[in-house]
TORKOL-4160 file (C-alpha; in steps of 0.2 Angstrom, whole numbers, padded with zeros to 4 digits, m for minus):
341
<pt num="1" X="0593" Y="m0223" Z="0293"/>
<pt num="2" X="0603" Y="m0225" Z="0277"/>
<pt num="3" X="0600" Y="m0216" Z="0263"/>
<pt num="4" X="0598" Y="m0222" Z="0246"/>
<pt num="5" X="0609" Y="m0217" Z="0233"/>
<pt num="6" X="0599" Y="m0216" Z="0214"/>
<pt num="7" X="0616" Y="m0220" Z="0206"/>
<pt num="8" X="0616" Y="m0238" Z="0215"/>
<pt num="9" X="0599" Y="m0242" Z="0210"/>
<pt num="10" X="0597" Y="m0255" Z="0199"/>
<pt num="11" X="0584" Y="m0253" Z="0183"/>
<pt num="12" X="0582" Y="m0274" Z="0180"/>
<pt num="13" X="0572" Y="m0272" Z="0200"/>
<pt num="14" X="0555" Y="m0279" Z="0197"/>
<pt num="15" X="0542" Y="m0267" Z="0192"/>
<pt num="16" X="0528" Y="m0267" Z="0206"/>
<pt num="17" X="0509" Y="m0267" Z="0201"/>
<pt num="18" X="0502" Y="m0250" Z="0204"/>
<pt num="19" X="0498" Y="m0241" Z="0186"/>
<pt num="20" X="0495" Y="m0222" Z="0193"/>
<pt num="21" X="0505" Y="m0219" Z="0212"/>
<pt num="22" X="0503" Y="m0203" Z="0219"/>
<pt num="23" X="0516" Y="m0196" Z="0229"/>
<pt num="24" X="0517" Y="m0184" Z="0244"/>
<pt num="25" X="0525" Y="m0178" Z="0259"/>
<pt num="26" X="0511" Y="m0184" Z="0270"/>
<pt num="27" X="0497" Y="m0200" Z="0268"/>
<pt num="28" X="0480" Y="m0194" Z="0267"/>
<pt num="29" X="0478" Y="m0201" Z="0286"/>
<pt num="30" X="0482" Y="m0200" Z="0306"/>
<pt num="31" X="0480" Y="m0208" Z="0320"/>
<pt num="32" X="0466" Y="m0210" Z="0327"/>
<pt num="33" X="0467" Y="m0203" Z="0345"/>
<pt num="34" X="0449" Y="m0210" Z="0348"/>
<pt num="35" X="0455" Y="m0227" Z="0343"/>
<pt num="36" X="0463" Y="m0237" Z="0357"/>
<pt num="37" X="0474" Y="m0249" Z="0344"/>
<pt num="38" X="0479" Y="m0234" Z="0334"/>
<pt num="39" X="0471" Y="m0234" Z="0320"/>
<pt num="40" X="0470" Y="m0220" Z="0306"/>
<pt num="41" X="0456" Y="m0208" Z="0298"/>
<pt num="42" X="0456" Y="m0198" Z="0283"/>
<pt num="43" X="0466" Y="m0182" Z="0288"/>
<pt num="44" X="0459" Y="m0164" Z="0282"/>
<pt num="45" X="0468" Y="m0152" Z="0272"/>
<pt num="46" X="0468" Y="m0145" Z="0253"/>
<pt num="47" X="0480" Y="m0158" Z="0246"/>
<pt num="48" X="0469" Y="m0171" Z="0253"/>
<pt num="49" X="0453" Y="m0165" Z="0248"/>
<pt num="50" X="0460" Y="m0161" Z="0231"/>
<pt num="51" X="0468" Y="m0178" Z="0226"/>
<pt num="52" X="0459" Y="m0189" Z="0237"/>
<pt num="53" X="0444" Y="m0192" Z="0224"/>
<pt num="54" X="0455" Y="m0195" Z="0208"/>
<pt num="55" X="0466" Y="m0206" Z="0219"/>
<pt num="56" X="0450" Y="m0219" Z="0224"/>
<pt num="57" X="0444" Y="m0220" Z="0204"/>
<pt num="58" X="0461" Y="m0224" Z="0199"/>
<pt num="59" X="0464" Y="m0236" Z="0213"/>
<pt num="60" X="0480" Y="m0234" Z="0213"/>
<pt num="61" X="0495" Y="m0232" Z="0225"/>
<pt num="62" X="0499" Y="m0218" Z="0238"/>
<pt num="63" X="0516" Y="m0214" Z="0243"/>
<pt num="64" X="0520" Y="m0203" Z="0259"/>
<pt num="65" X="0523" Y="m0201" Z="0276"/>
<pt num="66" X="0512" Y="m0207" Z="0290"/>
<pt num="67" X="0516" Y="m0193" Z="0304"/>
<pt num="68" X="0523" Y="m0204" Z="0317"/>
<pt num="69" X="0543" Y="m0202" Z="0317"/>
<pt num="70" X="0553" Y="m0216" Z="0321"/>
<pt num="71" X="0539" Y="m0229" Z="0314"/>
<pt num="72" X="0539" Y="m0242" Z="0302"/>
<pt num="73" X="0525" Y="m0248" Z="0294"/>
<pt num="74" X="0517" Y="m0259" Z="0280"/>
<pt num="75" X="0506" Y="m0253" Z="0267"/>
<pt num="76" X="0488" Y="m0254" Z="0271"/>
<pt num="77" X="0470" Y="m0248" Z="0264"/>
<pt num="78" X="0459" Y="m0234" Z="0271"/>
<pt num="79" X="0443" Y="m0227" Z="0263"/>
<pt num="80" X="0446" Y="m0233" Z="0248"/>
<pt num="81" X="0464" Y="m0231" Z="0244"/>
<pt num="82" X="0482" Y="m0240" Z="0243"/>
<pt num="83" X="0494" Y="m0232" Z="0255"/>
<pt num="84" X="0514" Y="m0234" Z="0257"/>
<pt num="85" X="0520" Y="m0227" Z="0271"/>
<pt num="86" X="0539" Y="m0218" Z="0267"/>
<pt num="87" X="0550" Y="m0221" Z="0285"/>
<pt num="88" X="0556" Y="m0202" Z="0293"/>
<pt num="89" X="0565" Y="m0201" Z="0308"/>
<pt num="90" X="0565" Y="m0187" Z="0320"/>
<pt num="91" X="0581" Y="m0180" Z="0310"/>
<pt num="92" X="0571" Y="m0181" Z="0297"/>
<pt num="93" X="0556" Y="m0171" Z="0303"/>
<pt num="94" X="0568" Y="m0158" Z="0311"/>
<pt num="95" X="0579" Y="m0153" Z="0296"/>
<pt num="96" X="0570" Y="m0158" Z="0281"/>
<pt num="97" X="0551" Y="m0157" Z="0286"/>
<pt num="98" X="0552" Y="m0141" Z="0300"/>
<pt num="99" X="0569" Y="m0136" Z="0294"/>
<pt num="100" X="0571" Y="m0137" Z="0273"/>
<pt num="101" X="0554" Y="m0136" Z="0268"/>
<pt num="102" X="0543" Y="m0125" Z="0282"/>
<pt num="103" X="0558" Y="m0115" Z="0288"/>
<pt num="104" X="0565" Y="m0112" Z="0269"/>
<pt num="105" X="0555" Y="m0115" Z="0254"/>
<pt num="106" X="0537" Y="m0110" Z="0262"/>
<pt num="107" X="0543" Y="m0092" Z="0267"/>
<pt num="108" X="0552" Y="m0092" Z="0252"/>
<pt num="109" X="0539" Y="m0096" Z="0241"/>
<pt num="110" X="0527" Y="m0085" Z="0250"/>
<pt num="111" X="0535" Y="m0068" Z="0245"/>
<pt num="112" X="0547" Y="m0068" Z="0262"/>
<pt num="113" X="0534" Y="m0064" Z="0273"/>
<pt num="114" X="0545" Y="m0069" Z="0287"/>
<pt num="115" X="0564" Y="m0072" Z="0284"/>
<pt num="116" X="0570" Y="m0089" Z="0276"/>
<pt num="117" X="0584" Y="m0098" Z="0284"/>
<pt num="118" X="0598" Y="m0108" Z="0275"/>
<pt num="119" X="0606" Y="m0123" Z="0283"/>
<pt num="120" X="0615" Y="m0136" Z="0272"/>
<pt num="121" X="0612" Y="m0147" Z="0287"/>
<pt num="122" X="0595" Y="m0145" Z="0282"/>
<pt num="123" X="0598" Y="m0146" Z="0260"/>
<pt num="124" X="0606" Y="m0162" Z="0264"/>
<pt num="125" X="0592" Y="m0169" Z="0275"/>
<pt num="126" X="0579" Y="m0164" Z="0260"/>
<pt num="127" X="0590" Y="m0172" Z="0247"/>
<pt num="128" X="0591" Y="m0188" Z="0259"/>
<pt num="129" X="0573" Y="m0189" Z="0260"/>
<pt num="130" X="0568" Y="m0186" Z="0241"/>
<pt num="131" X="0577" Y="m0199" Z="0240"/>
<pt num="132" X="0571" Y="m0212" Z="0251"/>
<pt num="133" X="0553" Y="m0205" Z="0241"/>
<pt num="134" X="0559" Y="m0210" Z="0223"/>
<pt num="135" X="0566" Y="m0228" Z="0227"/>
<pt num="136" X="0548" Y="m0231" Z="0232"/>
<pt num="137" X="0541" Y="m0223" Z="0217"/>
<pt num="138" X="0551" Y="m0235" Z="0209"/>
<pt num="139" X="0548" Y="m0250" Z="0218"/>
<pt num="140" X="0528" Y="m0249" Z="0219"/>
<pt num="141" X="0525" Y="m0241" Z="0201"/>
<pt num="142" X="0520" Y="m0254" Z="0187"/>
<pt num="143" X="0530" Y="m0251" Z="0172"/>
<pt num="144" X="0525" Y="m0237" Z="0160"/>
<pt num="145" X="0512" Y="m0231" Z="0175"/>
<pt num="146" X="0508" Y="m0213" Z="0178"/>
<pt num="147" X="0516" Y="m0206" Z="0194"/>
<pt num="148" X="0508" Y="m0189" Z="0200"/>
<pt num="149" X="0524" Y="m0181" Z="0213"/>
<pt num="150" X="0514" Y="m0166" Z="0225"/>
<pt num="151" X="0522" Y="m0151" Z="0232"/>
<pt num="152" X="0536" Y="m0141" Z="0238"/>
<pt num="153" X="0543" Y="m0154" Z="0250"/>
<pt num="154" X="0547" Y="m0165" Z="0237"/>
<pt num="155" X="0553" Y="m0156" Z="0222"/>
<pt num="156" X="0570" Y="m0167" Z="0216"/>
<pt num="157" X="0559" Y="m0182" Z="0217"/>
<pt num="158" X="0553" Y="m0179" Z="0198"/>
<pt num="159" X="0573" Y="m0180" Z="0192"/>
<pt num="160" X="0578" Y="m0195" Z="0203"/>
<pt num="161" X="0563" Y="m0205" Z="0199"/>
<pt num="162" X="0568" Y="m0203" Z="0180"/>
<pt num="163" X="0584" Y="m0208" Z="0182"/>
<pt num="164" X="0577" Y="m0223" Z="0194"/>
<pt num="165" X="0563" Y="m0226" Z="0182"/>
<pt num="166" X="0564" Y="m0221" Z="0165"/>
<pt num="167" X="0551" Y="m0228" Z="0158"/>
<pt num="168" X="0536" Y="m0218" Z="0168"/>
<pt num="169" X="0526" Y="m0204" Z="0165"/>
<pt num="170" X="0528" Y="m0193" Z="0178"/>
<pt num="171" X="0519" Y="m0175" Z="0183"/>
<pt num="172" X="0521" Y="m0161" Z="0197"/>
<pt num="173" X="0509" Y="m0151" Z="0205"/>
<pt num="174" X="0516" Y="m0135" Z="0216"/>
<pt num="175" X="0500" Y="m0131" Z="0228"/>
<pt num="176" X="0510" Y="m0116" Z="0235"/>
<pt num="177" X="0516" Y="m0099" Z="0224"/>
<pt num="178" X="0531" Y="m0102" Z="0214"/>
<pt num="179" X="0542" Y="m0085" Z="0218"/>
<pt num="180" X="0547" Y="m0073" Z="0208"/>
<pt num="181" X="0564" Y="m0073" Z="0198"/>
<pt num="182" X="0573" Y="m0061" Z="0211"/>
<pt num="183" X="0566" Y="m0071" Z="0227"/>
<pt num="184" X="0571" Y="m0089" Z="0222"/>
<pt num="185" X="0586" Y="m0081" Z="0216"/>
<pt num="186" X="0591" Y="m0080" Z="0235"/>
<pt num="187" X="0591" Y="m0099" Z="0236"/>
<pt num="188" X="0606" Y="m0105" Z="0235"/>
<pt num="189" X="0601" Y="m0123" Z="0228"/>
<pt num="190" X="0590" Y="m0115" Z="0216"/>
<pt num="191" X="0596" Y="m0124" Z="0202"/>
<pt num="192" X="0596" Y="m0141" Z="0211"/>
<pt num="193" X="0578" Y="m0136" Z="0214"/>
<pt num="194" X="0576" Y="m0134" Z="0195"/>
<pt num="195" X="0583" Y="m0148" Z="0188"/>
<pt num="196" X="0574" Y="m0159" Z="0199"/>
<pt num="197" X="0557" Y="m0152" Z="0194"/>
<pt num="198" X="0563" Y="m0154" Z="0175"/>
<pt num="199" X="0562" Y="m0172" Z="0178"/>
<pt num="200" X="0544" Y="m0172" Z="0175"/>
<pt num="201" X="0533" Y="m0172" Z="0159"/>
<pt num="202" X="0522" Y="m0161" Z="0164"/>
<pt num="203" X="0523" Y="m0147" Z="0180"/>
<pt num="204" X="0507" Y="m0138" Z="0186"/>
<pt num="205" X="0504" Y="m0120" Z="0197"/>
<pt num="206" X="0490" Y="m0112" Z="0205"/>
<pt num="207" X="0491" Y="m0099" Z="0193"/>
<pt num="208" X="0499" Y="m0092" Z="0176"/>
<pt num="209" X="0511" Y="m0079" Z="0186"/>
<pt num="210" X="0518" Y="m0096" Z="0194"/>
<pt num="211" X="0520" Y="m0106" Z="0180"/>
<pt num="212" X="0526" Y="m0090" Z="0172"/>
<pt num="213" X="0539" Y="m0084" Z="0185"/>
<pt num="214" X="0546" Y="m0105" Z="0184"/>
<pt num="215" X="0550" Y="m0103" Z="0166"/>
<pt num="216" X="0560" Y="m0087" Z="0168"/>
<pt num="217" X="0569" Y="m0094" Z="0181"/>
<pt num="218" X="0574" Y="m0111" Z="0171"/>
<pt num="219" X="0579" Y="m0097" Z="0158"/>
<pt num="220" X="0590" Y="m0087" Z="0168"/>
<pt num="221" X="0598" Y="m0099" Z="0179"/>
<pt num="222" X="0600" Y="m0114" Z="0168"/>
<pt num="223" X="0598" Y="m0106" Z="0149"/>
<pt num="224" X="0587" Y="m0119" Z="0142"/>
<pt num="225" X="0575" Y="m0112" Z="0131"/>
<pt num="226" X="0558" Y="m0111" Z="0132"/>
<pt num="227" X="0544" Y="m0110" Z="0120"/>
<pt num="228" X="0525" Y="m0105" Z="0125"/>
<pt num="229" X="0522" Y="m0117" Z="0142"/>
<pt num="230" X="0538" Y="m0128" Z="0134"/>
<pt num="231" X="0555" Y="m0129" Z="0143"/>
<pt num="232" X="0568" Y="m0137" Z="0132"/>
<pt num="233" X="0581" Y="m0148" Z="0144"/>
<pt num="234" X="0596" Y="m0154" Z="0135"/>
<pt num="235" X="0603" Y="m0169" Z="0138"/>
<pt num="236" X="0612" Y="m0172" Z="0154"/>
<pt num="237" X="0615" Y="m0178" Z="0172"/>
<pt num="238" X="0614" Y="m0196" Z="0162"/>
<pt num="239" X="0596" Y="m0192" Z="0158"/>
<pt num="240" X="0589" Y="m0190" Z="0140"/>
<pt num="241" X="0585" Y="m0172" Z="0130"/>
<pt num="242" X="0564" Y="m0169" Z="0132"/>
<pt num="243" X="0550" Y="m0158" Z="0133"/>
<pt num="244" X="0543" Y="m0152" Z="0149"/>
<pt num="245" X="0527" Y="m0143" Z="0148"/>
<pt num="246" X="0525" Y="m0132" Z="0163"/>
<pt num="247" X="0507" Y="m0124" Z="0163"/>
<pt num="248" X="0494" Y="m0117" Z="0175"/>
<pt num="249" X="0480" Y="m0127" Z="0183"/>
<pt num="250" X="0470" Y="m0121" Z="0196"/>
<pt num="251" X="0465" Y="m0133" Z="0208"/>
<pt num="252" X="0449" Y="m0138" Z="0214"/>
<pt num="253" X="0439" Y="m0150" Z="0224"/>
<pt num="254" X="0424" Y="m0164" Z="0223"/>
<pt num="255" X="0410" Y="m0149" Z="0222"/>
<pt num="256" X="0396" Y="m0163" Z="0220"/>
<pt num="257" X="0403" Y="m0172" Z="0233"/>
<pt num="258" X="0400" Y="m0157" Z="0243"/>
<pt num="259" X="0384" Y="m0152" Z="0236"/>
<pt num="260" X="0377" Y="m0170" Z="0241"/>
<pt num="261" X="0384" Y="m0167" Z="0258"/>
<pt num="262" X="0374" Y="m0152" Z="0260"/>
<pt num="263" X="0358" Y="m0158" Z="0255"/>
<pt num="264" X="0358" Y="m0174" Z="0268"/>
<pt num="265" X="0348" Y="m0172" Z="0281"/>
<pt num="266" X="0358" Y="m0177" Z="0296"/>
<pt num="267" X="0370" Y="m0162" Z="0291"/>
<pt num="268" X="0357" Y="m0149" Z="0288"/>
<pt num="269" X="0349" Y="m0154" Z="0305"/>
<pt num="270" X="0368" Y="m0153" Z="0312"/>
<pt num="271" X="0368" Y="m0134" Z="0304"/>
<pt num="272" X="0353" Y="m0129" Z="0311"/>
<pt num="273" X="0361" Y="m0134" Z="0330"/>
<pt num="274" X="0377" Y="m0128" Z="0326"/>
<pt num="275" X="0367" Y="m0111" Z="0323"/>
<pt num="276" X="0357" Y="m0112" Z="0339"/>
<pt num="277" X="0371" Y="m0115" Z="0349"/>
<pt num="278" X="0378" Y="m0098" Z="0342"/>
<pt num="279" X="0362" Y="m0087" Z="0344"/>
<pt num="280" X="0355" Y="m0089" Z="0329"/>
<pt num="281" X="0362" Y="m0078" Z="0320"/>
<pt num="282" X="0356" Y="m0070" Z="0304"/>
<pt num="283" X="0373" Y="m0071" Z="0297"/>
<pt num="284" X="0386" Y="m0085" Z="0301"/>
<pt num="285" X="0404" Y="m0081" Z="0294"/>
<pt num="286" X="0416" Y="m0097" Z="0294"/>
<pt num="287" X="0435" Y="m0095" Z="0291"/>
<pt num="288" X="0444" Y="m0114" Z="0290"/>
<pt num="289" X="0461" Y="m0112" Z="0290"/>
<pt num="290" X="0478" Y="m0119" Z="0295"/>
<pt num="291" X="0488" Y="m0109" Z="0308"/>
<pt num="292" X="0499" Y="m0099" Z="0297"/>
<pt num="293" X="0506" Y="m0084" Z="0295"/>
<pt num="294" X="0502" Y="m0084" Z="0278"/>
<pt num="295" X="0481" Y="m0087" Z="0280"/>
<pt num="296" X="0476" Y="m0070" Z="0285"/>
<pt num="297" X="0468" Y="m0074" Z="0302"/>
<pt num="298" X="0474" Y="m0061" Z="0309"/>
<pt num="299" X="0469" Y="m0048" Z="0298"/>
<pt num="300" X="0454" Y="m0059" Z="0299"/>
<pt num="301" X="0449" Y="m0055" Z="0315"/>
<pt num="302" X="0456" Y="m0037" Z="0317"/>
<pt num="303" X="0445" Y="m0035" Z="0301"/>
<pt num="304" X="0429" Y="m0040" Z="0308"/>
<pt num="305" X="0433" Y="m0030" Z="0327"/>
<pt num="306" X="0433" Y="m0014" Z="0318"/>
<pt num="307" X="0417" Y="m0019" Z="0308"/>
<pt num="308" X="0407" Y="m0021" Z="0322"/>
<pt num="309" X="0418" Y="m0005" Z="0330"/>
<pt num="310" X="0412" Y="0007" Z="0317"/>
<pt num="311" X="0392" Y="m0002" Z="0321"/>
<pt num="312" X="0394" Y="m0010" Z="0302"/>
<pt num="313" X="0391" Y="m0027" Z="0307"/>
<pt num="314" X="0380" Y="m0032" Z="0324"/>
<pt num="315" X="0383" Y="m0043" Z="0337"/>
<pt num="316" X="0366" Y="m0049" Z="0336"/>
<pt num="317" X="0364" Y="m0053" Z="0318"/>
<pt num="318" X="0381" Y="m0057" Z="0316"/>
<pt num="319" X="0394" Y="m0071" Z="0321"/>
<pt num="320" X="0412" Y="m0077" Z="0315"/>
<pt num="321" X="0418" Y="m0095" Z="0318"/>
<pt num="322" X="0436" Y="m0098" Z="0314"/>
<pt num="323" X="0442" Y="m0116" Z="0313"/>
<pt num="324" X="0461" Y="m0117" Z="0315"/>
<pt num="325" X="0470" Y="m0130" Z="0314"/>
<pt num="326" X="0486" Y="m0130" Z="0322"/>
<pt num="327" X="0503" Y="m0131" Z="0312"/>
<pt num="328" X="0521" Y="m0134" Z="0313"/>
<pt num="329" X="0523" Y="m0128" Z="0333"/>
<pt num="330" X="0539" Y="m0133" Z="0337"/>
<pt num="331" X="0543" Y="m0116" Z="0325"/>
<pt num="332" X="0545" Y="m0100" Z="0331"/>
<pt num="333" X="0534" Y="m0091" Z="0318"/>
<pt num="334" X="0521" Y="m0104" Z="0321"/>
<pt num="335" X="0520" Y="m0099" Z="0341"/>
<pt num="336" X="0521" Y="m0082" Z="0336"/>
<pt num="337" X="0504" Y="m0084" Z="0324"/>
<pt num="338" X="0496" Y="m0093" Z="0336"/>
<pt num="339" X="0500" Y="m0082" Z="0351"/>
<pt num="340" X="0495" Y="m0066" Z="0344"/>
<pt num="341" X="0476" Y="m0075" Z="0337"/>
């Protein structure tokens, strides 16, 4: 597949008609392995449940992959909301998706808990693919439309899509930890990674340490100044001098959503036989969870063994359910996790 190269773009392009586009690594769908013409549902996940709600009020477009390699297809319309699927091939998935961004960035980002790995193989595969992301952005977005960029797989698409389209408003939200100075100081295209985050207005983190521990790296690495949640960029890499605010902002999700759930009936009688089929416990502890190393589960489960070990907690009044969905397990971390639960 050919990648496309932001300096080639042309700016006079139509603008599309989509006022607010959302834009992630993956389409709130999958396939539907129920549905013998291959038709999608609404996938789970944090990032979904999270966005999914503001992205139906503002009806407006979202960008990403579909999960099928090799495949191309046309927008379509699920649940409510505008979807455009983004083409990867199985090189794609390999260096960028496995390689780049789970094999690199995620055990970066999460305080080395097992060893990153760097491949410029895989740094050209991510630059490749962001790519291919922001002419999209620019090819759906309306002019002077918001465009709201998610997560660590796609964090030089705020930068290419203000070179591409200068004329949006543009945000980040980094669902994961951003590391400290002395960890992402190992990467070495940390300053890449920076400069293409700077594209956007505004940058959001889980938590004040994340937005903190960004702005001292944009200080250290690239000198800009910064003032309170304010970076300072210059002018430069043919883009404008501007403000970028990078703040904290916890995430949360649709709690009345959820609360109305709870209360309808067919789910409260579902409970009850879930319960049942359990031993009708006095206690019922849930754990949901992807299958990473980075969730706990085991602890998890060692935790609770020792609990009713030491007679704390008992069989008969007590029960843990752990949902976990499997992840990434063509890596070797990821057959090690799921081995050992």
């Amino acid at each position: 597949m050919s990648t496309v190269d932001s300096a080639e773009t042309s700016t006079d392009t139509p603008f599309g008609d989509s006022d607010f586009v959302v834009v992630a690594n993956r389409l709130p769908v999958d396939r539907d392995p129920h549905d013998a013409n291959h038709g999608w549902r609404t996938s789970p996940g944090g990032l979904v449940t999270a966005v999914a709600p503001v992205m139906k009020a503002q009806e407006g477009a979202w960008i990403g992959w579909t999960g099928v390699a090799d495949e191309d297809f046309e927008p379509f319309t699920i649940d409510g909301m505008h979807l455009t699927p983004v083409t990867l091939t199985s090189e794609d998935v390999l260096r960028y998706y496995e390689g780049f961004s789970n094999a690199t960035l995620w055990p970066l980002y999460h305080d080395v808990i097992v060893p990153p790995e760097y491949h410029r193989t895989w740094w050209d595969a991510y630059v490749r693919v962001n790519e291919r992301f922001a002419a999209k952005v620019a090819e759906v977005a309306a002019q002077s439309a918001t465009v709201w960029v998610h997560d660590y797989q796609l964090q030089l698409v705020p930068q290419m899509v203000r070179r591409l389209r200068p004329d949006l408003a543009i945000g980040f939200f980094n669902h994961i930890p951003f590391p400290p100075y002395e960890l992402f100081a190992q990467l070495p295209w940390r300053d890449e990674i920076l400069r293409g985050l700077l594209g956007a207005d505004l940058i959001g983190f889980q938590r004040p340490a994340d937005a903190a521990n960004f702005r001292r790296a944009v200080r250290g690495r690239l000198g800009y100044a910064t003032k309170g949640s304010t970076v300072s960029v210059p002018p430069g890499d043919f883009l404008p001098a501007h403000l970028v605010r990078a703040e904290p902002f916890p995430i949360s999700i649709d709690t009345p959503y959820l609360e109305e759930l709870a209360r309808d009936p067919k789910i409260v009688e579902r409970a009850k036989q879930i319960r049942e089929e359990v031993g009708n416990p006095r206690v019922v502890m849930l754990g949901v969870d992807r299958m990473d190393y980075t969730k706990g589960i085991r602890h998890r489960l060692k935790a609770f063994g020792e609990l009713l070990a030491e007679g704390r907690l008992d069989v008969e009044d007590v029960v843990l359910i752990q949902i976990a969905t499997p992840s990434r397990e063509r890596l070797e971390q990821y057959k090690i996790i799921r081995h050992d639960v």
